[in-house]
C-alpha positions in Angstrom: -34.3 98.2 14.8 -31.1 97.6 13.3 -29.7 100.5 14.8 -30.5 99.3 18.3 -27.7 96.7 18.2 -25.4 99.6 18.1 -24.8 100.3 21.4 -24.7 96.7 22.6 -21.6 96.3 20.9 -19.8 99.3 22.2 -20.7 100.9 18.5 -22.1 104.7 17.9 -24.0 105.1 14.6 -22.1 107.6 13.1 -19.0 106.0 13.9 -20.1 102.4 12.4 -21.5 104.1 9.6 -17.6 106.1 8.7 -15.7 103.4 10.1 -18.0 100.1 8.2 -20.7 100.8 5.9 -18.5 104.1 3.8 -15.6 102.2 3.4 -17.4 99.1 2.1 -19.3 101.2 -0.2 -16.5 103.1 -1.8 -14.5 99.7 -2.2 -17.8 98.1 -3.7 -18.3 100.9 -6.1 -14.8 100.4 -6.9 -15.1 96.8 -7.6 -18.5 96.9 -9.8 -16.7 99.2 -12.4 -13.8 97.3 -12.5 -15.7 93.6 -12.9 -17.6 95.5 -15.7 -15.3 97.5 -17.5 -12.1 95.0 -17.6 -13.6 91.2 -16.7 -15.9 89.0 -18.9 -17.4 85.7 -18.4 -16.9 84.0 -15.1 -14.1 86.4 -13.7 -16.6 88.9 -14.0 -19.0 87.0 -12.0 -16.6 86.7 -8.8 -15.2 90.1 -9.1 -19.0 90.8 -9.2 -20.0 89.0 -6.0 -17.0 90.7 -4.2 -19.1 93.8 -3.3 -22.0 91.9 -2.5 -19.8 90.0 0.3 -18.3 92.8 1.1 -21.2 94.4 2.2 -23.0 91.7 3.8 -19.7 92.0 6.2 -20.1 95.3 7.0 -24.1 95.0 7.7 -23.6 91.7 9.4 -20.8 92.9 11.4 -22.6 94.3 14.3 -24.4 90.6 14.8 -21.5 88.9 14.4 -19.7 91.3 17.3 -23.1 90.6 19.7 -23.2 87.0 18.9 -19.3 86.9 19.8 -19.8 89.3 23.0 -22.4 86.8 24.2 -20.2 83.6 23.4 -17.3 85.6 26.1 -20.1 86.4 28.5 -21.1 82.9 29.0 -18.3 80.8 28.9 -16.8 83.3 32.0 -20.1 83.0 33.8 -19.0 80.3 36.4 -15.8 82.3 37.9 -17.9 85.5 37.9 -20.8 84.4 39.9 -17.5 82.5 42.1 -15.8 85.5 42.2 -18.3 87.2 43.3 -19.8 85.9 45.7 -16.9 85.1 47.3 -15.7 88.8 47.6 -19.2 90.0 48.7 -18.8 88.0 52.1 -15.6 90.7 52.5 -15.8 93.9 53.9 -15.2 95.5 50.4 -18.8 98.3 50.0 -20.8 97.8 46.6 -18.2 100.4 44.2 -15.3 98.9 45.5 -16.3 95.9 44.9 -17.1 96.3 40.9 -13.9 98.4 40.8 -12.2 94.9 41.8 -13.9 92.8 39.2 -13.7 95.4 37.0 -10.0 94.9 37.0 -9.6 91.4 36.3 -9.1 91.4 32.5 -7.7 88.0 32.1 -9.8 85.8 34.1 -13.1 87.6 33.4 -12.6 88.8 29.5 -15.3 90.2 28.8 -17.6 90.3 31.8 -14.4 93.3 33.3 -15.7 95.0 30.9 -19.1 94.8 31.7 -18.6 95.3 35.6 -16.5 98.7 34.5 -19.4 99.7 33.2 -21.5 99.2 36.2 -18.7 101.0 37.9 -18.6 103.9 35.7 -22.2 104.2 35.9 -21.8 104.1 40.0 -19.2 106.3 40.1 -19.3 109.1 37.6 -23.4 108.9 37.2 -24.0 108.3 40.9 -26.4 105.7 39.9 -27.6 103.2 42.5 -26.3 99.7 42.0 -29.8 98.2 40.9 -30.5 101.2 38.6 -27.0 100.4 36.9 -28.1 96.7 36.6 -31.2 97.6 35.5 -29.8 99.5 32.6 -27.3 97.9 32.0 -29.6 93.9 31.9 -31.4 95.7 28.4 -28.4 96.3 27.3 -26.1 93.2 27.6 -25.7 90.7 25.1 -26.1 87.8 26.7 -29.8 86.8 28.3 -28.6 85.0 31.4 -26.1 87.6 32.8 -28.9 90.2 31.5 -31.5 87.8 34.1 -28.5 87.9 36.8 -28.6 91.8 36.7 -32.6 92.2 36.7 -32.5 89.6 39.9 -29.9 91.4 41.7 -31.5 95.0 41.1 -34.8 93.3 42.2 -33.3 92.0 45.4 -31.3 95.1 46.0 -34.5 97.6 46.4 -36.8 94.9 48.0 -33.7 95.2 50.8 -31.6 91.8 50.3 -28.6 91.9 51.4 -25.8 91.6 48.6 -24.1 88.2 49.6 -27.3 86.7 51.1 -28.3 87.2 47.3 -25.4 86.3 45.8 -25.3 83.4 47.7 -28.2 82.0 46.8 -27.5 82.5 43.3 -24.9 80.5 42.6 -26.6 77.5 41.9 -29.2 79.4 39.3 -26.0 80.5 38.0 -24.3 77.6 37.9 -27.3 75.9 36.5 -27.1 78.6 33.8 -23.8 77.5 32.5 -24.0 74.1 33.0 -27.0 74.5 30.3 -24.3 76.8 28.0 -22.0 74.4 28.7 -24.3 70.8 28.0 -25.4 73.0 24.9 -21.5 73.6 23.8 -20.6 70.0 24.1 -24.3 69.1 21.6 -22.4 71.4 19.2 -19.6 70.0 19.7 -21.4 66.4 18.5 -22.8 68.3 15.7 -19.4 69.3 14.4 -18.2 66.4 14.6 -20.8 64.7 12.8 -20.0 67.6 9.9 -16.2 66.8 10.3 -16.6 63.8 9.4 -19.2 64.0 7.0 -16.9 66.6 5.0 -13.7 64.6 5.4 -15.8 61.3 3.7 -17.3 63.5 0.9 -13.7 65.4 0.3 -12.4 61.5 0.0 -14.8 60.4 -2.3 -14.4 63.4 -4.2 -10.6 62.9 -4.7 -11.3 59.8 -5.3 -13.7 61.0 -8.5 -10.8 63.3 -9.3 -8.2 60.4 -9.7 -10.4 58.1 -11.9 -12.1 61.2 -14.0 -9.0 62.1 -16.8 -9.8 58.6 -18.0 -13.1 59.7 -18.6 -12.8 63.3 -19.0 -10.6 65.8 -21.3 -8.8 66.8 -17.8 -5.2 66.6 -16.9 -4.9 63.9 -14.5 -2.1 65.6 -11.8 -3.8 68.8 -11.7 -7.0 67.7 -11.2 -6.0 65.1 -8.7 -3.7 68.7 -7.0 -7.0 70.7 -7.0 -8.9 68.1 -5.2 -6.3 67.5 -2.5 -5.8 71.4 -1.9 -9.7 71.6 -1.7 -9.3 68.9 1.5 -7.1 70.5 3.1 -8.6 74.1 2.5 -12.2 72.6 3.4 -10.6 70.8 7.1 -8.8 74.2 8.0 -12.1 75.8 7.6 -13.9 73.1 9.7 -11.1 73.6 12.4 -11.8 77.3 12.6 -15.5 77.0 12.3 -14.9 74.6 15.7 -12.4 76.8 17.0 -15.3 79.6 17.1 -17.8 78.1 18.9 -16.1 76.3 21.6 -16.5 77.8 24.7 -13.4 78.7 26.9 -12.1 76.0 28.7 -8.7 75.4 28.7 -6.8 72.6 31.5 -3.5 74.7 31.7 -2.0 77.3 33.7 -1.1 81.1 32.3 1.7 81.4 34.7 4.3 84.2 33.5 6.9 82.2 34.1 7.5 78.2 33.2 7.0 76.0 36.2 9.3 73.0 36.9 6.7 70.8 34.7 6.8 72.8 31.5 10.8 73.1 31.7 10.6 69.3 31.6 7.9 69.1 28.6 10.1 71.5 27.1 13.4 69.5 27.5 11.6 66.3 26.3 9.7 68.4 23.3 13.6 69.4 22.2 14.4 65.8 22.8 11.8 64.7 20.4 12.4 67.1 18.0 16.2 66.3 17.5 15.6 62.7 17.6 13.2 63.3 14.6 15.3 65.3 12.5 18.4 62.6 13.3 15.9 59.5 12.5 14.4 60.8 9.6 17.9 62.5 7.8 19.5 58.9 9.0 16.4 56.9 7.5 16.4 59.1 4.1 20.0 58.7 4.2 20.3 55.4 4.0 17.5 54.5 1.7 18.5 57.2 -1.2 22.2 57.9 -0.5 23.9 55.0 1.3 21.4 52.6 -0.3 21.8 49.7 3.1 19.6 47.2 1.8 17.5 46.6 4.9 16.0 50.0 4.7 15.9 50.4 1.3 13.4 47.3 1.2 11.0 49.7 3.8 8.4 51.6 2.2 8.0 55.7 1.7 5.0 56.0 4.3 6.6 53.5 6.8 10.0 55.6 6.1 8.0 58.6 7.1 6.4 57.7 9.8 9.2 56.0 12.0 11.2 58.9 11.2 8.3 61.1 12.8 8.0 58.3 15.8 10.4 60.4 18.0 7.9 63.5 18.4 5.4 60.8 20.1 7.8 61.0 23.3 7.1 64.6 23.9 3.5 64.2 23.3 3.5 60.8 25.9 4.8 62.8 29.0 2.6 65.8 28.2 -0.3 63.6 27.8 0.9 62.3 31.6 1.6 65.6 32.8 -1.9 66.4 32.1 -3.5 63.8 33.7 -1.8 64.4 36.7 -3.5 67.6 36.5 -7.1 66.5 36.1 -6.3 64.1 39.0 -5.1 67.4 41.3 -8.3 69.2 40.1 -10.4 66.4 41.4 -8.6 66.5 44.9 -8.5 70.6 45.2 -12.5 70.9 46.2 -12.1 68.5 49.1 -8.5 70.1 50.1 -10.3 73.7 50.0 -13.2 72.6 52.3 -10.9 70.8 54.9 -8.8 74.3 54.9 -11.7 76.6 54.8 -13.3 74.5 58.0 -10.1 74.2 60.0 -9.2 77.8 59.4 -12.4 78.7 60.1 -12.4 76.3 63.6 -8.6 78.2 64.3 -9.8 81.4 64.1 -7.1 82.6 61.5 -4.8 80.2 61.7 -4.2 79.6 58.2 -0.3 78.3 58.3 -0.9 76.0 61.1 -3.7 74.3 58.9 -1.8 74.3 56.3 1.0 72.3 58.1 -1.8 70.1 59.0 -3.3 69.7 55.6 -0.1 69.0 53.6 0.6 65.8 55.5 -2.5 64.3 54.4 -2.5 62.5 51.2 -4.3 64.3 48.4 -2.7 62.1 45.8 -0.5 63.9 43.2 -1.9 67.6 45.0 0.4 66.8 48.2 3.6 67.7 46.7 2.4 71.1 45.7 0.8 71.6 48.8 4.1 70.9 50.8 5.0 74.0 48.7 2.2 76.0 49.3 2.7 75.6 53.1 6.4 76.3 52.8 6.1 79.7 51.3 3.0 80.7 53.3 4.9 79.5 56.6 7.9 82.2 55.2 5.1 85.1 56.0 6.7 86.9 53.3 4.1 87.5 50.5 0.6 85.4 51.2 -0.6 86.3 47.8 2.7 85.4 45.7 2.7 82.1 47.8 -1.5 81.3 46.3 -0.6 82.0 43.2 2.6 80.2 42.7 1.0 77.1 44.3 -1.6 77.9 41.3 1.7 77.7 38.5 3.0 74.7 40.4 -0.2 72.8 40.0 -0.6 73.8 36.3 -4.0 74.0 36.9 -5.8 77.0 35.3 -8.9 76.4 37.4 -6.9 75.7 40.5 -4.9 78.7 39.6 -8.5 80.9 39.5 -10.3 79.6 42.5 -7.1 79.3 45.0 -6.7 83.3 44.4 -9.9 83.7 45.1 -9.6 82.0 48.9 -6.6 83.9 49.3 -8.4 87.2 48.4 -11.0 87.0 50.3 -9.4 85.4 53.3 -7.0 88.5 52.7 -9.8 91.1 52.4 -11.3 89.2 55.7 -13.5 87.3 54.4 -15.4 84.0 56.3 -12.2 81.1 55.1 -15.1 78.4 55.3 -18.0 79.8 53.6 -15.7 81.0 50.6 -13.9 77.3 51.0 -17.5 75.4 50.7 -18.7 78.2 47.5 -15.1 77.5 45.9 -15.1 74.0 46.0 -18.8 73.4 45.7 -18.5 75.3 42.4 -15.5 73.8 41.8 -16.5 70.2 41.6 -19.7 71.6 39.3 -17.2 72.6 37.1 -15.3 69.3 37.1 -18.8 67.2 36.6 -18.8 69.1 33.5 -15.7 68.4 31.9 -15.8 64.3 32.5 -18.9 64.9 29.6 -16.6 66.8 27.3 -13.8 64.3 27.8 -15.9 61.2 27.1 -16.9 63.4 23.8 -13.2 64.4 22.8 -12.4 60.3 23.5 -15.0 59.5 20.9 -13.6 62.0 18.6 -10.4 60.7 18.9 -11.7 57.2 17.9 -13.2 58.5 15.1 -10.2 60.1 13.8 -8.0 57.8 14.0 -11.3 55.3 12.1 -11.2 57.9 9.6 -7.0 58.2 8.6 -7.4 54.2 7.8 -10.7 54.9 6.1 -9.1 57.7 3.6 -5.7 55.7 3.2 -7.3 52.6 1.9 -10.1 54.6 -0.6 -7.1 57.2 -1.6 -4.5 54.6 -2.5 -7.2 51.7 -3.8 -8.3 54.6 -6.2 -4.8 55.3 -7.2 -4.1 51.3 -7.8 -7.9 51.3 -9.7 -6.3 54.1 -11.8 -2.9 52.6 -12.7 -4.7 49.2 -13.4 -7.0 50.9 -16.3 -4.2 53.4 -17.4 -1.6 50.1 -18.1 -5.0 48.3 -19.8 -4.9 51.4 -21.9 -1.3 51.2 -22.3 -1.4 47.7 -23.5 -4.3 48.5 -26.4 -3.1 48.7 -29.7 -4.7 52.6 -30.0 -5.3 53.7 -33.4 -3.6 57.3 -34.4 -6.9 59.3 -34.7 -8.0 58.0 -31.4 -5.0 58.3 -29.3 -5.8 62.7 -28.9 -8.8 61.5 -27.0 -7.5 58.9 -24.5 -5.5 59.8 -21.7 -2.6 58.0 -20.9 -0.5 58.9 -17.5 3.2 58.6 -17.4 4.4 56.6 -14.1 6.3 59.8 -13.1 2.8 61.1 -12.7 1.3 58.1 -11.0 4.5 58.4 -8.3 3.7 62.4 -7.9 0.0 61.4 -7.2 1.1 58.9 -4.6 3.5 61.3 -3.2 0.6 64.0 -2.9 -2.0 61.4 -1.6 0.3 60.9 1.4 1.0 64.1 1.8 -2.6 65.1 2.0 -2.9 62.0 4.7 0.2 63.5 6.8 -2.0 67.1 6.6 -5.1 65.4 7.7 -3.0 63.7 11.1 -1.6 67.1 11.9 -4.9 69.3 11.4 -7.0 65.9 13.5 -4.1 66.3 16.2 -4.2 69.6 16.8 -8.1 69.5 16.6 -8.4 66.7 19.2 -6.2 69.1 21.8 -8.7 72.4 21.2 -11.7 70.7 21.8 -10.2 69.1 25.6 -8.5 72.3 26.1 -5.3 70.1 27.0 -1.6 70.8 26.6 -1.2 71.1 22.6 2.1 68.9 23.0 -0.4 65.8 23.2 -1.1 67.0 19.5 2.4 65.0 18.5 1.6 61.8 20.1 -1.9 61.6 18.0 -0.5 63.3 14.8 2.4 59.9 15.3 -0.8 57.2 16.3 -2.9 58.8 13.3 0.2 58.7 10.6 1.0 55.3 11.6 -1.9 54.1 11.0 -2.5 56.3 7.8 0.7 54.5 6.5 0.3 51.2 7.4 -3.4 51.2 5.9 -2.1 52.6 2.8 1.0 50.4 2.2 -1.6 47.3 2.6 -4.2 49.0 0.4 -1.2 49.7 -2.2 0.3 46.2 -2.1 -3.2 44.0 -2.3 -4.8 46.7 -4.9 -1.6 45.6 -6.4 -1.8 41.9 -6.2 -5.3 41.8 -7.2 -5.7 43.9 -10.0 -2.1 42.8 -11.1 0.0 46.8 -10.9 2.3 48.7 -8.5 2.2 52.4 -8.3 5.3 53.2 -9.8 7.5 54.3 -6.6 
């Protein structure tokens, strides 16, 4: 029943009906008498369809909510079942326990929320644990976490106890996401193969719209302006459409404060931005004011995009900032297990490992563990020590799982079983991203194929254009026919050109960014692909411009 989904999504029927359906109605009503009473033709048919996709929001809302609750669930599944089962080996009982992961908004999203509920229903219902899993597994959005609960209630009554089942069920669990995750990165294939089939039929499309006036009673500059907006509208839709279905997985820290690392990115990000301002008003400067002959004789796009080649430098050290970072994430698992063991072996000694540990070489990880040890050897604040070592290592997933050894370590929990669960996860984790990297790489490839691809069609259609509207030009037109052939002044022909790169320079931006939210990276890397993708958007099209040019005998007037 439709009214079933309700409560899965946090929604009471009498609420969804005054706060969704009534509203929509009202509005809807609204709209059918003003489409018929004041609107003909085909105004009247989109005020028209307004109610009808107004209402399909409001009934498809709740679906939408439970198909976006399950999306949060399973991308967070891997540091809940981490989480914990590395706080059940502590001497924290069952409520406190939920109470605790209840309370971690940020790392858990929306899987806090579901362990408050099994709190609630603990505390305030005095309900078992497995008969608040139980009720709550029917009732949970997603089908894996819902099979988690049932197996944990099971192994509760059947007299398991708690971390002997949550230890074993970090590898079903893990299994479980790595499936969500496998099926994430096929999607993320399939989008890509609609990226690029969109961006190709947009091209072609413009492309139509740049020869068609010749054919066609239409103005030439606003057809060719309505085709261009349509490509950009249609790739900030495919972004979001992407955007929506990836699963959370970002590489960075969410430290409050900037670590060393991001002052310098920042400095070097100013850097870049001043030197492109200074470039490009010197460059424009001297080609339209000062008039120096040596870059007057340089083309718009090349103009443009050395002007732009400054922000590259911020993107180049973020882009080595962050793989330093994928190269401390590889060496944390083994660091974790050496510390979990030797504290372990100690009995407690955690600083005195840690002295040990940080003169070991675990590559670009040693520097940070030199200031891990430093702080913990202070005895001031163990916790505030983990976690900074977390910012310092601008690491999210270091970050995560080192708070969680210091937790339970803190709460007295066995430093070597939570060490081996950690980094045994840990390195699950990391298997898992080396796919998604190897598909964002491919991506990249294809992006970069694709700014060539839609310079040289754009700007061969543009020379194709000029060649037949100076044929037509050069035809001694009689009066009576001259009404129905189109003839484009070369002020037009340069606006086109102008928009056609402007549409390119779009299209590196919206591909930059796009490259950066699929790998979960730094967004800074964003300006050194936006400059690789422009430069070689321009240089494609200046050679497409100049050879259309030579062989078809025209210029676009520029």
């Amino acid at each position: 029943m439709f009214f079933d989904i309700l409560p899965r999504v946090g929604l009471k029927p009498k609420d969804y009906i005054l706060k969704f359906i009534l509203p929509a109605s009202i509005i809807s009503i609204l709209l059918l008498i003003l489409g018929i009473t004041y609107f003909s033709g085909y105004t009247r048919l989109v005020v028209l369809f307004l109610p009808l996709l107004l209402m399909g929001s409001a009934i498809g809302y709740p679906y939408i909510e439970l198909d976006s609750q399950r999306q949060k669930i399973n991308e967070r599944l891997h540091i809940f079942i981490t989480k914990f089962g590395v706080l059940s080996i502590t001497d924290l009982d069952r409520k406190e326990l939920m109470h605790l992961l209840a309370t971690e908004k940020e790392e858990l999203g929306q899987l806090a929320t579901e362990s408050h509920k099994i709190f609630v229903l603990i505390k305030r219902w005095n309900q078992s644990l497995a008969e608040s899993c139980r009720f709550l597994a029917n009732r949970s959005p997603s089908s894996q976490f819902g099979d988690f609960l049932d197996r944990m209630a099971y192994s509760i009554d059947s007299g398991q106890e708690l971390k002997e089942f949550l230890h074993g069920e970090q590898d079903i669990v893990m299994e479980d996401y790595g499936e969500f995750y496998k099926r994430a990165i096929y999607t993320l294939d399939t989008f890509k193969e609609m990226y690029v089939s969109a961006v190709t039929s947009v091209s072609f499309f413009v492309t139509f719209a740049i020869i068609a006036p010749f054919l066609l009673p239409y103005d030439f500059v606003t057809m060719v302006t309505v085709a261009l907006l349509g490509f950009v509208l249609i790739e900030v839709l495919l972004v979001y459409a992407i955007k929506s279905r990836l699963p959370y997985d970002r590489l960075w820290h969410t430290g409050e404060k900037p670590t060393k690392i991001d002052l310098k990115l920042k400095k070097w990000l100013i850097i870049s931005v001043i030197g492109t301002v200074l470039f490009t008003l010197f460059l424009l400067w001297g080609k339209f004011i000062g008039e120096i002959p040596q870059i007057m004789k340089i083309p718009y796009q090349i103009i443009f995009a050395l002007g732009m080649s400054p922000l590259a430098i911020g993107g180049y050290f973020a882009q080595r900032e962050e793989n330093l970072v994928i190269r401390k994430e590889f060496n944390f698992p083994d660091f974790l297990r050496s510390l979990g063991d030797s504290v372990s072996a100690k009995g407690g000694g955690m600083t005195d490992s840690l002295e040990y540990l940080s003169s070991n070489d675990f590559g670009p990880l040693t520097k940070d563990l030199e200031g891990l040890y430093k702080r913990v050897s202070i005895r001031v604040n163990s916790q505030k020590a983990w976690r900074y070592f977390g910012y310092d290592t601008c690491s999210y997933m270091i970050q995560l799982f080192s708070e969680m050894f210091e937790r339970c370590t803190f709460l007295g929990g066995n430093a070597g079983v939570a060490a081996h669960m950690i980094g045994k996860n840990f390195r699950k984790i990391i298997n898992l991203r080396k796919a998604k990297y190897q598909s964002v790489s491919q991506f990249s490839g294809i992006m970069y194929g694709l700014a060539g691809g839609m310079a040289l069609t754009l700007y061969a259609s543009a020379g194709v254009a000029n060649m037949v509207n100076g044929l037509y030009t050069s035809l001694d037109i009689p009066d009576t026919m001259i009404s129905i052939v189109n003839i484009i002044t070369p002020e037009d022909f340069s606006l086109i050109a102008y928009l056609i790169y402007g549409v390119l320079v779009i299209y590196s931006i919206v591909s930059g960014y796009l490259i950066k939210l699929m790998d979960g990276g730094h967004y800074q890397v964003s300006l050194m692909h936006f400059v690789i993708m422009l430069w070689v958007a321009s240089i494609v099209g200046y050679i497409a411009e100049v050879m259309t040019g030579s062989l078809l005998g025209t210029s676009l007037p520029i």
